[in-house]
C-alpha positions in Angstrom: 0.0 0.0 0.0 1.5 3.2 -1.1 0.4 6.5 1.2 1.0 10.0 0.1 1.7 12.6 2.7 -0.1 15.8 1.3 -1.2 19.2 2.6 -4.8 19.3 4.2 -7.2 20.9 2.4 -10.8 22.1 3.6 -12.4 18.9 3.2 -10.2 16.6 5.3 -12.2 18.3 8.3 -14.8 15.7 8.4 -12.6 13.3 7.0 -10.0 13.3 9.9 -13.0 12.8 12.2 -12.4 8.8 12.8 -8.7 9.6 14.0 -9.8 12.7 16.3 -12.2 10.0 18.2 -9.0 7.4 18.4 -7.6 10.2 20.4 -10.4 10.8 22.6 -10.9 7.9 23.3 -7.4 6.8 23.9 -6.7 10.3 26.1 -10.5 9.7 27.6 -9.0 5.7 29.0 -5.7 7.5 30.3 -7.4 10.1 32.2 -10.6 10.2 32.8 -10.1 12.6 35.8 -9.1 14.3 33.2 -10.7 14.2 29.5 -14.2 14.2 28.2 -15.7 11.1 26.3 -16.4 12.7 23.5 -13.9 13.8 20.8 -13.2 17.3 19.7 -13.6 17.9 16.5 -13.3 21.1 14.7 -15.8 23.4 13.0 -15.2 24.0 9.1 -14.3 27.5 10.1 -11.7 26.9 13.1 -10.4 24.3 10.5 -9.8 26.8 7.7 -8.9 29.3 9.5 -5.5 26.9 10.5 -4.9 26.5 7.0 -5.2 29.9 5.8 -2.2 30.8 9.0 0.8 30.6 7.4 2.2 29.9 11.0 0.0 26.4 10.9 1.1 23.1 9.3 -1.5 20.3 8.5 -0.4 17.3 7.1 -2.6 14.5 5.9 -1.6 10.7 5.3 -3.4 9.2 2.8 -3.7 5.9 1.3 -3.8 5.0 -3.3 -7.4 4.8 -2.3 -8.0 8.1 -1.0 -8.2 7.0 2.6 -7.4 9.4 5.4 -5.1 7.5 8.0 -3.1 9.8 9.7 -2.6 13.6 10.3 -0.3 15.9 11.7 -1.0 19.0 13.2 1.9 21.6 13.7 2.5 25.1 14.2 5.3 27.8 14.4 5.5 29.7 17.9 7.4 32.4 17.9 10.0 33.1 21.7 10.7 37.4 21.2 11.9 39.5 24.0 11.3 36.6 26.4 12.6 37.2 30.1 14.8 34.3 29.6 14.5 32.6 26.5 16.8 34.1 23.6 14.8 35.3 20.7 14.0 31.7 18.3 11.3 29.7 16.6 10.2 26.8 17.7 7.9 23.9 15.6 5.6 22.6 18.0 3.7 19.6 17.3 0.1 19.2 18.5 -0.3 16.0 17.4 0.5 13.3 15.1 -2.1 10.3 14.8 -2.7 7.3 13.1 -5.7 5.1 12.6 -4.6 2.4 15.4 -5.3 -0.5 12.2 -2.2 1.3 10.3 0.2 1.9 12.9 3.8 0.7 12.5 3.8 0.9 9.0 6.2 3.6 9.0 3.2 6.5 8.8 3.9 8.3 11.7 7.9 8.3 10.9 6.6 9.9 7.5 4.7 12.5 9.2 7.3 13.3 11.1 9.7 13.6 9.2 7.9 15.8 6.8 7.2 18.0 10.2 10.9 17.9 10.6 11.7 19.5 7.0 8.9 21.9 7.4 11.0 23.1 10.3 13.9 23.4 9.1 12.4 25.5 5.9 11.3 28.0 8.5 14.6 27.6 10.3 12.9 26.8 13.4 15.6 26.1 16.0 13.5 23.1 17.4 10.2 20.9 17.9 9.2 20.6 20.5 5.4 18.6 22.0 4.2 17.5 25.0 3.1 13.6 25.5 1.1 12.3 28.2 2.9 10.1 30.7 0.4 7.4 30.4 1.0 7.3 26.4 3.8 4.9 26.2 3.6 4.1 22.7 3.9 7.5 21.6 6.8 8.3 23.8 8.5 5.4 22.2 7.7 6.6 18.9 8.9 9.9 19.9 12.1 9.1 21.2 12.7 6.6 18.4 12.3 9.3 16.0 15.2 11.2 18.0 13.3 13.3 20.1 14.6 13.7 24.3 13.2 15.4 27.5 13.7 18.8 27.7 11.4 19.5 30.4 9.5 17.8 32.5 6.1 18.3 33.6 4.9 16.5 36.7 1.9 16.9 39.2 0.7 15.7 42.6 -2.9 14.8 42.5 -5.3 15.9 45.0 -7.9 13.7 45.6 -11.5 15.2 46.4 
């Protein structure tokens, strides 16, 4: 099966649906302290309005067939005048997904690596994401791509 990585366009909106409810639902079974049921899914307007930001990358995977697997949802934020930071661009990644039926085929590497070129065209000095801890496949697909901790996040719960 060949896939094609490809720029969204408007109409992958509904069509990325099935993957944005693998995600609920996977975030939804790690936390549910934390996450709703139901999947978030975004308006056609919300949707365009990323593409039309030229600080917004969305990538689609996509089978010969025209099936949408995978996305990858990226953006460009920009550190200026921080208090500490130097001045630098960073590509942060909001997610990368894959229909759980087409994982480890190599899809996510491609999305990733196409993020990683899209980064370097902007001269971004790094991407960066944030995983959650209970995610272990995807922090083993992260840091087989390369990726390491730059900072860690971590929390005490408080129980009602």
């Amino acid at each position: 099966m060949n896939i094609n990585i490809r720029t969204a366009v408007i109409d992958d909106c509904e069509r990325i649906r099935p993957l944005q409810k693998e995600i609920a639902d996977l975030h939804h079974k790690g936390r549910p302290d934390l996450f709703k049921t139901e999947a978030r899914y975004f308006t056609k307007e919300a949707f365009a309005e990323r593409l039309n930001d030229p600080k917004h990358t969305i990538y689609i995977a996509e089978t010969d067939n025209g099936e949408v697997i995978g996305y990858a949802f990226a953006w460009i934020v920009s550190y200026r005048n921080h208090s500490t930071y130097i001045d630098f661009d960073c590509f942060y990644i909001d997610d990368i997904c894959v229909l759980k039926s087409h994982q480890r085929n190599g899809i996510g590497r491609k999305l990733f690596e196409c993020c990683k070129e899209k980064a370097q065209e902007k001269k971004c000095k790094m991407i960066e994401l944030g995983v959650w801890g209970f995610n272990k496949d995807a922090i083993a697909f992260y840091e087989n791509c390369g990726m390491t901790d730059r900072i860690r996040r971590m929390e005490y719960r408080l129980e009602d």
